[in-house]
C-alpha positions as CSV (number, residue, x, y, z in Angstrom):
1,X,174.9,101.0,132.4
2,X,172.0,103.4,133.0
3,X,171.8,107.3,131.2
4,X,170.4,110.0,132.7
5,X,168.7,112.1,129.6
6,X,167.6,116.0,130.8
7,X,165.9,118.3,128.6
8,X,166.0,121.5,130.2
9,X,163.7,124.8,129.9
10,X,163.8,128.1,131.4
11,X,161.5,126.7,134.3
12,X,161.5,123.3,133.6
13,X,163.2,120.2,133.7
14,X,161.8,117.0,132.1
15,X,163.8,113.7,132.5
16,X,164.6,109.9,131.5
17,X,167.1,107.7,133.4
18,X,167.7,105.0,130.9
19,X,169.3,101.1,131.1
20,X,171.6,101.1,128.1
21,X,172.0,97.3,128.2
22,X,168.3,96.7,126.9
23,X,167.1,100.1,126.5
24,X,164.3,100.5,128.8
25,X,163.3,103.4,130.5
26,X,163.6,102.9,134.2
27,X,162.1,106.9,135.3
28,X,160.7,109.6,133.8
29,X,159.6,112.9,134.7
30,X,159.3,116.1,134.6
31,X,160.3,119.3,137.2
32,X,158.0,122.5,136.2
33,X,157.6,125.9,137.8
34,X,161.3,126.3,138.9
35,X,162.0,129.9,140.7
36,X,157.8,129.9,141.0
37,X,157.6,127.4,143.3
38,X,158.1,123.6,142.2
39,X,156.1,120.7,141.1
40,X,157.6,117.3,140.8
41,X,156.1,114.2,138.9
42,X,158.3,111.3,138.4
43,X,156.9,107.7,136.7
44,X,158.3,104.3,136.5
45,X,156.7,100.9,135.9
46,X,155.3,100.3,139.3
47,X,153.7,103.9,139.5
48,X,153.6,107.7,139.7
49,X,154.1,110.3,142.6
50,X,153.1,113.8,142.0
51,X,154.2,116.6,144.3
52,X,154.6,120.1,145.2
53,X,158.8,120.7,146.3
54,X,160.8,124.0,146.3
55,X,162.9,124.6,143.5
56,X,164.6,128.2,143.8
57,X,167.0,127.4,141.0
58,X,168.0,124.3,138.6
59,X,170.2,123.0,140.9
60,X,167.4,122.4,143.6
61,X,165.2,120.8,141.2
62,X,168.4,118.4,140.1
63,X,168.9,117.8,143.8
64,X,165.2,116.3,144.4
65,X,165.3,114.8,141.2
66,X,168.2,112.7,142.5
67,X,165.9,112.3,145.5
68,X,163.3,111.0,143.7
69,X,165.3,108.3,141.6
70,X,166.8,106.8,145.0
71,X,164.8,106.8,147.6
72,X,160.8,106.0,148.4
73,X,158.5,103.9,146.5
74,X,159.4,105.1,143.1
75,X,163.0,104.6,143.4
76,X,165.2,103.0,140.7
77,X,168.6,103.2,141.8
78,X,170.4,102.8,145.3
79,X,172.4,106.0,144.8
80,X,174.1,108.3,142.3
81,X,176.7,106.5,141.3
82,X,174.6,103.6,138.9
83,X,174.3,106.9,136.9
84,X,177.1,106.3,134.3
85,X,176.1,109.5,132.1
86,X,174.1,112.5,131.5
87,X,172.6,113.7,128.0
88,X,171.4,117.2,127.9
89,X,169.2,118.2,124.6
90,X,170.9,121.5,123.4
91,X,168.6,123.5,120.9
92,X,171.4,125.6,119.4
93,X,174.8,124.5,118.0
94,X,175.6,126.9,115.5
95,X,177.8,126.3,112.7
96,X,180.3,125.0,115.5
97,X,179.0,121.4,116.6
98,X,178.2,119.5,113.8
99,X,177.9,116.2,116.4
100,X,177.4,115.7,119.7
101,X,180.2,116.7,122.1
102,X,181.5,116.0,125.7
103,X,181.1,119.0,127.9
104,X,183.7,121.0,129.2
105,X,183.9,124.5,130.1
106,X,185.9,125.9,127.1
107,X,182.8,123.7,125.2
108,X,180.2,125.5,126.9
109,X,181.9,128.7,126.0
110,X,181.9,127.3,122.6
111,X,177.5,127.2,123.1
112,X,177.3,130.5,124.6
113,X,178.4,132.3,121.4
114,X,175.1,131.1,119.8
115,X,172.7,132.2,122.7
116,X,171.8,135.1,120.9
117,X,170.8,132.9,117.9
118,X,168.4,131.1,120.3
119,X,168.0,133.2,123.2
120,X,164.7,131.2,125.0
121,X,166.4,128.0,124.7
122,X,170.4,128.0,125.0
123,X,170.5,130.2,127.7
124,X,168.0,127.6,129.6
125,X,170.4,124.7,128.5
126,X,173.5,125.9,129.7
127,X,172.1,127.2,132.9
128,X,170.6,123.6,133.4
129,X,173.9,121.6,132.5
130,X,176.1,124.3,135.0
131,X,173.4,122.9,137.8
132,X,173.7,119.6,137.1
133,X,177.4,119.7,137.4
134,X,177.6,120.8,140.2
135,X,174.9,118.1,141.6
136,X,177.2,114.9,140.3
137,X,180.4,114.5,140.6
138,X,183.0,115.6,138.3
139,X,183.9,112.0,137.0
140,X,180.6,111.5,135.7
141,X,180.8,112.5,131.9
142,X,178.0,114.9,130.4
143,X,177.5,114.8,127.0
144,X,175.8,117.9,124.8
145,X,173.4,116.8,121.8
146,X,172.6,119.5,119.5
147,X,168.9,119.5,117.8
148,X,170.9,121.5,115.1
149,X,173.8,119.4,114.4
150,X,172.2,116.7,111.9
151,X,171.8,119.5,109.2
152,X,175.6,120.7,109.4
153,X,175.2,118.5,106.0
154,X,173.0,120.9,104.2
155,X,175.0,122.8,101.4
156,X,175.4,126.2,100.9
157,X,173.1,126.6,98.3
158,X,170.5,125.6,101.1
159,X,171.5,127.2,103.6
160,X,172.1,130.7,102.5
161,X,169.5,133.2,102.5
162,X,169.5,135.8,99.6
163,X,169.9,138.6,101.8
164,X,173.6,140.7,101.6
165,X,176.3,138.1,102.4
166,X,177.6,140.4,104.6
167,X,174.7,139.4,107.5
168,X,176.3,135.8,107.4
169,X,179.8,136.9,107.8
170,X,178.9,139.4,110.2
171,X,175.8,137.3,112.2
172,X,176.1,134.0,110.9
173,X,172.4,134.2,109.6
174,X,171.6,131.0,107.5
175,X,169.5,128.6,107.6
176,X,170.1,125.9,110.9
177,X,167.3,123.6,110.7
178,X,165.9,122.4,114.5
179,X,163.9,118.6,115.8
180,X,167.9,117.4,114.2
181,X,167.4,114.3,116.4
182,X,163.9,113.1,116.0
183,X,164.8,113.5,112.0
184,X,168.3,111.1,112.7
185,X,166.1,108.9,114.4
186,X,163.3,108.2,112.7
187,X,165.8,108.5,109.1
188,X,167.9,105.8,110.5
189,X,164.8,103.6,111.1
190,X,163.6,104.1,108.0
191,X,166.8,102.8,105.9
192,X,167.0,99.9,108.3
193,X,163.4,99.1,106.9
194,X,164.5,100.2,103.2
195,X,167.7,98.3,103.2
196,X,168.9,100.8,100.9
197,X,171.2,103.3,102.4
198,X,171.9,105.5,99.3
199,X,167.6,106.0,99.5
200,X,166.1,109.4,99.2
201,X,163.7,110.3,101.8
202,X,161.5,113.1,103.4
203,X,161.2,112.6,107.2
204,X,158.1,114.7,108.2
205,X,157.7,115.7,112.1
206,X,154.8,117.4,112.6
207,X,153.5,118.6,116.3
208,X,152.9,121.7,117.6
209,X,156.4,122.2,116.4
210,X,157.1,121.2,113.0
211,X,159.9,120.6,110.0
212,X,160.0,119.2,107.2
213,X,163.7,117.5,106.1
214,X,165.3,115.9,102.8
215,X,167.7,113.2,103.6
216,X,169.5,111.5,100.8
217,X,171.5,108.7,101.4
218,X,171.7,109.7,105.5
219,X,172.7,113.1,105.3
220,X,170.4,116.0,105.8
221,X,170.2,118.2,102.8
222,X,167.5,120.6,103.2
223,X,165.0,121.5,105.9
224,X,161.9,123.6,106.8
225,X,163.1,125.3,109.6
226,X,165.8,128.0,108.9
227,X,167.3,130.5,111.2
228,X,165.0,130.2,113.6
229,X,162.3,127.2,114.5
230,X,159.8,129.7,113.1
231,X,160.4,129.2,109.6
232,X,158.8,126.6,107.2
233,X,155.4,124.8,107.4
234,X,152.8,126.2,109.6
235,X,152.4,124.8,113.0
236,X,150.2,125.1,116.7
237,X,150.6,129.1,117.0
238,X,153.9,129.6,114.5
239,X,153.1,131.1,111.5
240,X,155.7,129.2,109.2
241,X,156.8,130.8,106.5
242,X,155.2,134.5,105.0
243,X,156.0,137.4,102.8
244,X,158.9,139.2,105.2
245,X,156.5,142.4,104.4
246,X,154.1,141.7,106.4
247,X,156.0,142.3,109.4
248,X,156.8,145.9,107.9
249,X,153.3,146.2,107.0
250,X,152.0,145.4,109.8
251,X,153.9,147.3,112.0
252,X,153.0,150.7,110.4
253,X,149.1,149.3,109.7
254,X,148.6,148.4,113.4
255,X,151.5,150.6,115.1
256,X,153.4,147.2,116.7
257,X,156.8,147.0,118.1
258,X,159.0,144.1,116.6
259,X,158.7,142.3,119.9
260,X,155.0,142.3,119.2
261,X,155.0,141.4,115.9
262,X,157.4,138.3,117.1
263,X,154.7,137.1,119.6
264,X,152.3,137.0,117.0
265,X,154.1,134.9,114.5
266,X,155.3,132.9,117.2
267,X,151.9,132.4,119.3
268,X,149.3,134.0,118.2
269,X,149.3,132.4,114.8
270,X,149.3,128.9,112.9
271,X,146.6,126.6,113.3
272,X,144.9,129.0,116.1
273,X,145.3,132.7,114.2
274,X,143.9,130.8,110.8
275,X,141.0,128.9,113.0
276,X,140.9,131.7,115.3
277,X,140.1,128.8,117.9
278,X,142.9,126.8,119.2
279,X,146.4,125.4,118.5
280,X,145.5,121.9,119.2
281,X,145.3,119.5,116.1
282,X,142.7,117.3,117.6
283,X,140.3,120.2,118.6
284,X,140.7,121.2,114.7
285,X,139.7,118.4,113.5
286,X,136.5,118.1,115.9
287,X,135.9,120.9,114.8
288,X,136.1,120.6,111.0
289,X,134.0,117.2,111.5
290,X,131.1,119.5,113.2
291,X,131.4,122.6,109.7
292,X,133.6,125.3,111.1
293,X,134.9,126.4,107.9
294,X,138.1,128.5,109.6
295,X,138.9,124.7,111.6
296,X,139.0,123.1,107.9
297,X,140.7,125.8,106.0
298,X,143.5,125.4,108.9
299,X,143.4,121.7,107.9
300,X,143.6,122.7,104.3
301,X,146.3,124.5,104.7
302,X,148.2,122.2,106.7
303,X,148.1,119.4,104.5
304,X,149.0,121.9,101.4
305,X,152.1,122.8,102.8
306,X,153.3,119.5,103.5
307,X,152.4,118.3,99.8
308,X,154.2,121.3,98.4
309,X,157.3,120.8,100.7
310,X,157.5,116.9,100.0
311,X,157.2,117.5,96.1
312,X,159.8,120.6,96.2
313,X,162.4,118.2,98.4
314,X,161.6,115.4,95.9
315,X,162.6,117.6,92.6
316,X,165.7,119.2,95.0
317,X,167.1,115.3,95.5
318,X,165.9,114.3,91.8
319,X,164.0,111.4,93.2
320,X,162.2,109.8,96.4
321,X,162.1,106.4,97.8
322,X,160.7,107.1,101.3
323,X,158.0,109.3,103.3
324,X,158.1,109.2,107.2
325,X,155.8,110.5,109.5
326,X,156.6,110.9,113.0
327,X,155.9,113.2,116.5
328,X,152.8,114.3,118.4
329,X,150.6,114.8,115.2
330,X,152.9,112.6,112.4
331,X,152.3,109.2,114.9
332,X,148.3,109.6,116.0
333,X,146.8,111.8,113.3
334,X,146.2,109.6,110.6
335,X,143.9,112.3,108.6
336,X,147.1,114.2,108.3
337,X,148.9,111.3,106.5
338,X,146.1,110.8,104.5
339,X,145.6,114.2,103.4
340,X,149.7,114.8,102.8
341,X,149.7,112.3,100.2
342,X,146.6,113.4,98.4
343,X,147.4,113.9,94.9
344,X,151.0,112.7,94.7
345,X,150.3,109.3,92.9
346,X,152.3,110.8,90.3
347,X,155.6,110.6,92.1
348,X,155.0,106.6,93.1
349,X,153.0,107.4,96.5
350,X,149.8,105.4,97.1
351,X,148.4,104.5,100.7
352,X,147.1,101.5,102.4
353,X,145.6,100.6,105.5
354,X,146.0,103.4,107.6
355,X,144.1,101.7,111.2
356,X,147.4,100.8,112.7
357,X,149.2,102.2,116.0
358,X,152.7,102.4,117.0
359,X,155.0,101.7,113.6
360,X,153.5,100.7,110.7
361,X,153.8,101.2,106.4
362,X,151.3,103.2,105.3
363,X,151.5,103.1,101.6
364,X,149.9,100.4,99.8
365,X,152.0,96.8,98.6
366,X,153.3,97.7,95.3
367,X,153.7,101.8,96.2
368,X,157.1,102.6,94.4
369,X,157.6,105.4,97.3
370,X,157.0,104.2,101.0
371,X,155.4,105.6,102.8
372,X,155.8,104.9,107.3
373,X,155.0,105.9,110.4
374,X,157.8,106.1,112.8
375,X,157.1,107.1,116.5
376,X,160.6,109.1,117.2
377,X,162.5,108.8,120.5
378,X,165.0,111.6,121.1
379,X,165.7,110.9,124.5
380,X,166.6,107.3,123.7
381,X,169.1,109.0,120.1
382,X,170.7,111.2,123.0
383,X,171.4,108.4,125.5
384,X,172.8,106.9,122.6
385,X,175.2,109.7,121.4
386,X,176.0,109.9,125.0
387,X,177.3,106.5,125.3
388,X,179.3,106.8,122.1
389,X,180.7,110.1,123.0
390,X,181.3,109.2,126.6
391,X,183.0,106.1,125.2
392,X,181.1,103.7,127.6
């Protein structure tokens, strides 16, 4: 049984076609620049072929992709119909989808109420799965996965911002929470390793993106990320969470429009507007290493945040047993983990050897919390949740 998992952007379409009976990625890829022109590059395990091709729409760029899995030297599959699924990411799920769900028209209706809640992403998604089914054929079930749907758990006392209750009603403004499946994954890993499933945990994904999420025995109770995936801990070029004032300040001070003053917190900020040199964690840390104070204080602030955010989850859950670290910056940066757990001995945490790659514990033998790193795979949780959903 082979998945086909798309995670679709605006101009972009980036791929796995997976073999559910061991797991194993067959293809991956990515399609960039579509309605600009097209760029194709598609790897499997004997290789890599990189090309221009003419994507007008996201229906042209499914078309080649199709191309690309079937025939030449990088093919996987004789044709189309080894494809027993397709799993499309879906950023936004609203208050709706609290799982994953099989797609239908009335369903995508059902998605399109929230596009203003994530207007760069859900209209991107839908647009995508519309392309794709019109590509394969209609008995070929598609399956939407929602990065939202994990915290449908948090309660209301989480989720609802003090503002007038009316905005909720009215809007449905509350808090969402966003990366919901690299926080299942990772979370289910790490009770499988506990063996405790009533644990307490705090799964930390940190990349250019990042959120911070409470889990108590599996369920989502709290998270960094609110209404929008600009809230919470600072990241690359977000600002994370400020003083709402500032954007009132600052619009008077400087004379901005709000759709300015949402570019800056959104990508003029974070690690590059407090190191006023770039977004990328390993040039901060270079840079840090060579004295550039602005590089460190980024650092400093970085790791601050994450202590503060694991010690306030800990006190919300009245206890912790776990601390996971996981994407682009949680797996490869272990400064990060170091620096995280600086200073919360207290609360059980002490660290070990910390000069291992792929999964490994990082906390010390005898550490009463544990601490791991966990390299997440979304793609493979949504080829998953397709299968189950799909009933295959």
């Amino acid at each position: 049984m082979k998945i086909l998992v798309i995670n679709a952007g605006s101009s972009s379409l980036k791929y796995q076609l997976i073999d559910m009976t061991g797991e194993n990625v067959l293809a991956k890829g990515l399609c960039e620049r579509i309605g600009i022109g097209g760029k194709i590059i598609h790897k499997t395990d004997s290789g890599k072929v990189e090309y221009e091709a003419d994507f007008p729409t996201h229906q042209q760029a499914f078309e080649e992709l199709v191309r690309v899995l079937t025939t030449g030297e990088q093919a996987v599959i004789k044709d189309m119909s080894e494809i027993s699924a397709v799993g499309h990411r879906v950023v936004q799920g609203g208050d709706k989808f609290a799982e994953s769900a099989l797609i239908s028209q009335e369903m995508l209706e059902g998605v399109e109420a929230f596009n203003d809640l994530a207007p760069l992403h859900n209209p991107a998604n839908i647009m995508a799965i519309r392309a794709c089914m019109k590509v394969f054929d209609r008995s070929v079930p598609q399956v939407a996965v929602f990065d939202t749907a994990f915290h449908q758990s948090i309660p209301e006392k989480a989720f609802i911002f003090p503002i007038p209750y009316e905005y909720y009603e009215k809007h449905r403004v509350r808090r969402y929470g966003f990366h919901g499946t690299s926080h299942r994954f990772v979370s289910a890993r790490m009770y499988e390793l506990l063996g405790n499933p009533r644990a307490k945990i705090i799964t930390c994904h940190l990349g250019n993106g990042s959120s911070i999420t409470a889990i108590d025995a599996g369920k989502s109770v709290d998270t960094t990320m609110g209404f929008t995936p600009l809230d919470g801990i600072m990241m690359g070029t977000r600002s994370g969470s400020i003083d709402p004032s500032i954007v009132t300040f600052l619009q008077e001070k400087e004379g901005l429009s709000a759709k300015e003053i949402d570019s800056i917190l959104n990508k003029k900020s974070g690690n590059l507007g407090v190191s006023g040199l770039t977004s990328d964690q390993r040039d901060l840390n270079a840079a840090a290493k060579e004295g550039n104070r602005r590089a460190a204080l980024a650092l400093e602030i970085q790791a601050y945040q994450l202590r503060k955010y694991i010690g306030g989850f800990a006190a919300a859950m009245g206890g912790l047993d776990g601390i996971v670290f996981t994407g682009g910056i949680g797996e490869n940066d272990r400064q990060v983990v170091e620096r995280s757990c600086v200073n919360l001995e207290f609360m059980g945490v002490s660290l070990g050897n910390l000069g291992q790659k792929g999964e490994f514990e990082a906390s010390a033998p005898g550490s009463r919390v544990k601490v791991w790193v966990i390299p997440t795979d979304e793609e493979l949780l949504i080829a998953r949740d397709t299968k189950e959903v799909a009933r295959l």
